[in-house]
GUFIZA-20262 format. One record per residue (C-alpha): x, y, z; residue number from 1. Coordinates in steps of 0.001 Angstrom, whole numbers. Layout:
BEGIN
         x         y         z     k
         X         Y         Z   NUM
...
END
This chain:
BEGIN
         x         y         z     k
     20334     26349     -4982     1
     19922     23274     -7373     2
     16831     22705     -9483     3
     14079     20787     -8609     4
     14278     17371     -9657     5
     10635     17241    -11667     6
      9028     20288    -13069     7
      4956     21115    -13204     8
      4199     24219    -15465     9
       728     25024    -16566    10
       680     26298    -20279    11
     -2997     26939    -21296    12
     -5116     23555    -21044    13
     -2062     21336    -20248    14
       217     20767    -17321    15
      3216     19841    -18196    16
      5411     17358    -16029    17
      9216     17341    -16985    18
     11500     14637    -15489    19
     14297     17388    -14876    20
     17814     15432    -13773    21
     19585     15338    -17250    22
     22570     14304    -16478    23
     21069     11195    -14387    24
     19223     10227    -16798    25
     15650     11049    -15361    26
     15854      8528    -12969    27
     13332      8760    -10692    28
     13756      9488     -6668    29
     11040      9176     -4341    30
     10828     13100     -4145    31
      9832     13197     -7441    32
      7689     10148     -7334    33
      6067     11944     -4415    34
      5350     15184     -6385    35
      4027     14248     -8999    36
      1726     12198     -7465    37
       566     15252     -5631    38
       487     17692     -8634    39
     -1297     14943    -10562    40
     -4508     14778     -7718    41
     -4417     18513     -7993    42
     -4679     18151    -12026    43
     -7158     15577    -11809    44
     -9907     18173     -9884    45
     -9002     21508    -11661    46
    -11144     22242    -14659    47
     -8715     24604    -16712    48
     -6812     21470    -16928    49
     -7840     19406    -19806    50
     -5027     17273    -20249    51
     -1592     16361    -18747    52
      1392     15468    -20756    53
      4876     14013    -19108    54
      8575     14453    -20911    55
     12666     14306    -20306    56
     14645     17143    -19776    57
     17448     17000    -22053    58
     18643     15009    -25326    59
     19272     11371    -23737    60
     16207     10204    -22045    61
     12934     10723    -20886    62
     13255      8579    -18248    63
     16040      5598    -17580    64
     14331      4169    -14212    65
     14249      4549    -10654    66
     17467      5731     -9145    67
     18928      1994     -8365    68
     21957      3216     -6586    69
     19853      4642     -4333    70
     17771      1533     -3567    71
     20445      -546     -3717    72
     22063      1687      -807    73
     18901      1438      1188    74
     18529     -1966       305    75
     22198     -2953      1864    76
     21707      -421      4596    77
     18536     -2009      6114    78
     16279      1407      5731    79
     13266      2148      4182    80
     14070      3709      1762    81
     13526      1382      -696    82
     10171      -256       -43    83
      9010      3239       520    84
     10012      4017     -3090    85
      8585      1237     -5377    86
      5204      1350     -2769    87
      4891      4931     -3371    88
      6293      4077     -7222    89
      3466      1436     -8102    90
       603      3746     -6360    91
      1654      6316     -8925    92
      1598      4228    -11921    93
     -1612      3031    -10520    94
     -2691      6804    -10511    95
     -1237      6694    -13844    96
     -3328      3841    -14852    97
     -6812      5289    -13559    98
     -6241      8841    -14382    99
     -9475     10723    -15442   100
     -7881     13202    -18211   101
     -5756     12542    -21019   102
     -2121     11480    -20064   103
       100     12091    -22547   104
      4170     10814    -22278   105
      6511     12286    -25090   106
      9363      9728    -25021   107
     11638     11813    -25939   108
     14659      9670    -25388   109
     15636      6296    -23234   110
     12568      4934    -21753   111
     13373      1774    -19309   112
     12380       602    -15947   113
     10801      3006    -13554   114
     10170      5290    -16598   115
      8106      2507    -18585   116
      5891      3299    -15740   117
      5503      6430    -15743   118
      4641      6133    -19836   119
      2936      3244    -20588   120
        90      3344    -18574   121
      -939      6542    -19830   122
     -3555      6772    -22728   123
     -1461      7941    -25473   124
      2499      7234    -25680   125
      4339      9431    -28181   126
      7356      7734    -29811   127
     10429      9189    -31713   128
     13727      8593    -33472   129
     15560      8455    -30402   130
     12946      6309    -27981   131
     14861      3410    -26676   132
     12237       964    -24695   133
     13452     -1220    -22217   134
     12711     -3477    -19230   135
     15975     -4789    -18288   136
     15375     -5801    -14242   137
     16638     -9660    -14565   138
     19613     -8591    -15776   139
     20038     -6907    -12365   140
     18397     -9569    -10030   141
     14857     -8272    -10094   142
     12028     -8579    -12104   143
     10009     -6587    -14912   144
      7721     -4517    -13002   145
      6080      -889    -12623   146
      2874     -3089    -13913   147
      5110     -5223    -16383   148
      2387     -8009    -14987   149
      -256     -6576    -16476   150
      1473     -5457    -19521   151
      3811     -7763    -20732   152
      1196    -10863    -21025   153
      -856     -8433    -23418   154
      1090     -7982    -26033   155
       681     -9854    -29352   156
      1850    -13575    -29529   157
      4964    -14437    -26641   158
      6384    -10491    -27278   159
      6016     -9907    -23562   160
      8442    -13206    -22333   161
     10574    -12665    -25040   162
     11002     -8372    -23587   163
     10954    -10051    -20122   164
     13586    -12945    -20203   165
     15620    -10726    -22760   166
     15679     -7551    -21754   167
     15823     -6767    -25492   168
     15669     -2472    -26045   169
     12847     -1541    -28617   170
     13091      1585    -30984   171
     10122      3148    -32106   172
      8803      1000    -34560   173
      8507     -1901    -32819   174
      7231       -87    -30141   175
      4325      1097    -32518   176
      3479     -2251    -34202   177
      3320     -4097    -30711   178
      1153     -1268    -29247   179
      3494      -180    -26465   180
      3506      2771    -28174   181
       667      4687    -29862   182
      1917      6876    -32898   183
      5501      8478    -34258   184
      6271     11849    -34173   185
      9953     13451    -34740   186
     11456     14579    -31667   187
     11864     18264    -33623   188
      7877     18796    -33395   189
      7786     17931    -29925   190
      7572     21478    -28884   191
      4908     21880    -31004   192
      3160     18449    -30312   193
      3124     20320    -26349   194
      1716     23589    -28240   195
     -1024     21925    -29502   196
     -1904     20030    -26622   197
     -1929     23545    -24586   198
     -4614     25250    -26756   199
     -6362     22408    -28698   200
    -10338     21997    -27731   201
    -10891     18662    -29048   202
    -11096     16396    -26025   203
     -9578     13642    -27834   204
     -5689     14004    -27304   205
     -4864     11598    -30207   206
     -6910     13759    -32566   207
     -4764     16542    -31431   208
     -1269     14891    -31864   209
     -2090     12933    -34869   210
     -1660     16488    -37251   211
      2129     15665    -36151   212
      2455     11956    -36966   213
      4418     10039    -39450   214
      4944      6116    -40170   215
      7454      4457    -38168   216
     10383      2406    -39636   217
     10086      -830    -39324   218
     11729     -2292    -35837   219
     14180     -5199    -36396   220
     12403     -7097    -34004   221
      8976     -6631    -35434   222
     10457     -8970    -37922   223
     11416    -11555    -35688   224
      7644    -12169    -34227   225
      6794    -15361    -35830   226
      9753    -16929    -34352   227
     10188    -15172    -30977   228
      6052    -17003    -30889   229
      7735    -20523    -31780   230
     10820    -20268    -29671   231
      9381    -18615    -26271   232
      5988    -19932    -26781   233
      7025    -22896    -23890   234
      5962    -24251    -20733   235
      9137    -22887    -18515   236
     12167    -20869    -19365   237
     14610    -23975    -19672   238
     11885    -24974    -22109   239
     12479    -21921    -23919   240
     16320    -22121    -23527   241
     16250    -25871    -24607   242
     14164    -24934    -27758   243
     17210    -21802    -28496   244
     19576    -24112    -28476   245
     18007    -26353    -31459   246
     16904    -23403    -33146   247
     18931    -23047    -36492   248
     20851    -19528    -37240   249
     23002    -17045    -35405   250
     19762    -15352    -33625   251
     18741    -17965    -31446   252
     21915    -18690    -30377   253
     22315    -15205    -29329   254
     18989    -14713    -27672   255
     20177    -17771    -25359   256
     23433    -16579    -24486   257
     21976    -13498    -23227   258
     19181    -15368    -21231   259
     21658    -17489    -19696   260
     23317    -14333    -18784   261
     20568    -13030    -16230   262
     19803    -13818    -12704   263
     18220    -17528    -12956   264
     15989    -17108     -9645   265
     14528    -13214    -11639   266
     13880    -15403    -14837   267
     11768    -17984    -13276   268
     10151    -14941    -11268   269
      9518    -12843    -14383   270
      8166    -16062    -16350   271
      5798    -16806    -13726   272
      4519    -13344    -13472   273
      3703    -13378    -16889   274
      1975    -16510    -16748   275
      -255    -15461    -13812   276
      -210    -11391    -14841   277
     -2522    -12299    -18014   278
     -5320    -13171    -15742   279
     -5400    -10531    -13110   280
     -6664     -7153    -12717   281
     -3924     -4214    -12964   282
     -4421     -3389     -8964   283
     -3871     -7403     -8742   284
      -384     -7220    -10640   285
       531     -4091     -8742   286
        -8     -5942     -5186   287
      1921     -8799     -6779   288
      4464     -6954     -7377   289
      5211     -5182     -4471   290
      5323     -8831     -2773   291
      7900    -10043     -5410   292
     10366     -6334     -4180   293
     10000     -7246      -506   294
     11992    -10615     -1518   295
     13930     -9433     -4185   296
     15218     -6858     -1611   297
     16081     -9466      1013   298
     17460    -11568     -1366   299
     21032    -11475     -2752   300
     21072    -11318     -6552   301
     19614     -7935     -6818   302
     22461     -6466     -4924   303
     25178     -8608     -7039   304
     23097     -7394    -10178   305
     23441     -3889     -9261   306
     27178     -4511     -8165   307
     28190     -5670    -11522   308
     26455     -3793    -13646   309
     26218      -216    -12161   310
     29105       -43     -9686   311
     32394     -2267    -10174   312
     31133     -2689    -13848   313
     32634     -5683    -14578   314
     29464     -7310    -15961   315
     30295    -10622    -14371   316
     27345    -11364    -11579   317
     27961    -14664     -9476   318
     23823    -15255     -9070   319
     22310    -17472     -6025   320
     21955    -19672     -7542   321
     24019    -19548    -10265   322
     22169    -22053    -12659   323
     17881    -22469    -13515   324
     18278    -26126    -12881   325
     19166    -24723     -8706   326
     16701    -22527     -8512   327
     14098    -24347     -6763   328
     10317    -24844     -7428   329
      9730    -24010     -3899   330
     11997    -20933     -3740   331
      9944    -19337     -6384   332
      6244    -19906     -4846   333
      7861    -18249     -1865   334
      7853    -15049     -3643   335
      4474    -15160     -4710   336
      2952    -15704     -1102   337
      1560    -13048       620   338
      2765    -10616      2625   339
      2042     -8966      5890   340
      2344     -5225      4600   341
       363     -5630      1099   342
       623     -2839     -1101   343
     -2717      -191      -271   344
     -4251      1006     -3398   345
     -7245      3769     -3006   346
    -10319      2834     -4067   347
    -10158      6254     -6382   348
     -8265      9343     -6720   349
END
């Protein structure tokens, strides 16, 4: 019999979640998006349980995403996989989001897509040495979300279109000075960090981590801020491309190459999200952005991003368009508009 995919252990005060496929990474399915949405009610209405805390099995990752092969299968197969998985996805993080105890995610290793979700929202995120923090969707033909509307806009200065059009991977200390994360604590007193959190009292779960924390290094791109605010600070993304390419030094010149790289109709989708994402509630971004997977999944570069990238591997998408000047005005409202199966949120859990 194989092991479950996602592990729920109570140990004193806490319940402990562990993300428990290793060797995939973490990635989440909808079975495990399902259970821990269900362990998680349960959690929220028991009294022994003070506080919950989420982590990786293994050394690589907490968690890398959502199991794309899997939607992409669904996706090309015409079932339902796939809607059913980032609905049931973005009511979690939503659960996430609201959640009435202490949340705490120990990202203990690579921390992108689908598993931003499952961290961020929480009200303390634990980074160490070997947290790698990514949202990397328009590089395969999506778009930033698990509430990357609601977050991304927030951050200090134009941090959140820079992560966005990028898909630029953040180590701890970046994470920490642009407040996606909350403190630094070496992986080795993780165990403990989860000790703690199983017998402490105090009701504050920073108070009880913070024993455990250290400064973080200084992130490389921490040190970039004032210009990633000049540079991506722009009405549009050819704006932003335009001002790369009379930007002097070897950095900007990168940064473009790369943008130029992604899918040009999830660009102009991700940089209107974050316009628009700044100014709406989270259940607002989380409806939006269960309207922007029904197109993205009906669409063609999401399946030509996941082709090139995860399967044939030959990092050479041919997007639909294939250049931001195609991608219409028009084309890109279209994914906005409503749909007729919104996303449901509960008023509570």
């Amino acid at each position: 019999m194989s092991e479950a995919e996602i592990l729920f252990e109570r140990r004193g005060a806490l319940g402990l979640v562990t993300l428990n496929r290793p060797k995939a990474l973490n990635a989440l399915t909808l079975g495990m998006v399902d259970a821990m949405t269900g362990q998680l009610r349960v959690w929220a209405h028991d009294a022994a349980v003070k506080r919950v805390a989420v982590i990786g099995a293994g050394e690589r990752a907490f968690c890398a995403g959502g199991d794309i092969r899997a939607l992409y299968d669904s996706g090309k197969a015409g079932t339902p996989y796939a809607l059913d998985f980032w609905r049931r996805e973005y009511q979690l993080d939503t659960l996430i989001k609201r959640y009435p105890k202490p949340y705490v995610a120990l990202l203990n290793g690579i921390t992108m897509g689908g598993g931003v979700g499952v961290a961020v929202h929480g009200s303390l995120r634990v980074a160490c040495e070997a947290t790698v923090f990514a949202m990397p969707e328009t590089g395969i033909g999506l778009f930033p979300d698990v509430g990357g509307t609601y977050f991304l806009p927030r951050l200090p200065g134009e941090l959140g279109v820079f992560l966005a059009l990028t898909c630029t991977r953040l180590k701890a200390g970046d994470l920490v000075a642009c407040r996606l994360a909350d403190c630094f604590v070496p992986r080795a007193r993780f165990d403990d960090v989860i000790a703690a959190l199983a017998t402490g009292h105090d009701t504050d779960a920073r108070a009880i981590v913070e024993p455990f924390t250290v400064p973080a290094e200084p992130g490389e791109v921490s040190a970039k801020t004032a210009e990633i605010d000049r540079l991506f600070g722009h009405g549009s993304v050819e704006a932003i491309v335009e001002a790369l390419a009379h930007a002097r030094g070897a950095w900007a010149a990168e940064q473009r190459q790369i943008i130029l790289a992604k899918s040009p109709t999830s660009l102009k989708v991700a940089f209107r999200q974050i316009c628009e994402g700044g100014q709406l509630s989270f259940e607002e971004c989380m409806k939006l952005e269960y309207r922007l997977t029904t197109r993205f999944i009906a669409g063609h570069d999401f399946f030509e991003g996941v082709r090139a990238t995860i399967l044939d591997k030959d990092q050479a998408p041919k997007w639909d368009p294939a250049r931001l000047e195609d991608v219409r005005d028009a084309e890109i409202a279209r994914y906005f508009a409503p749909i007729a199966g919104e996303l449901e949120l509960p008023a509570g859990d």
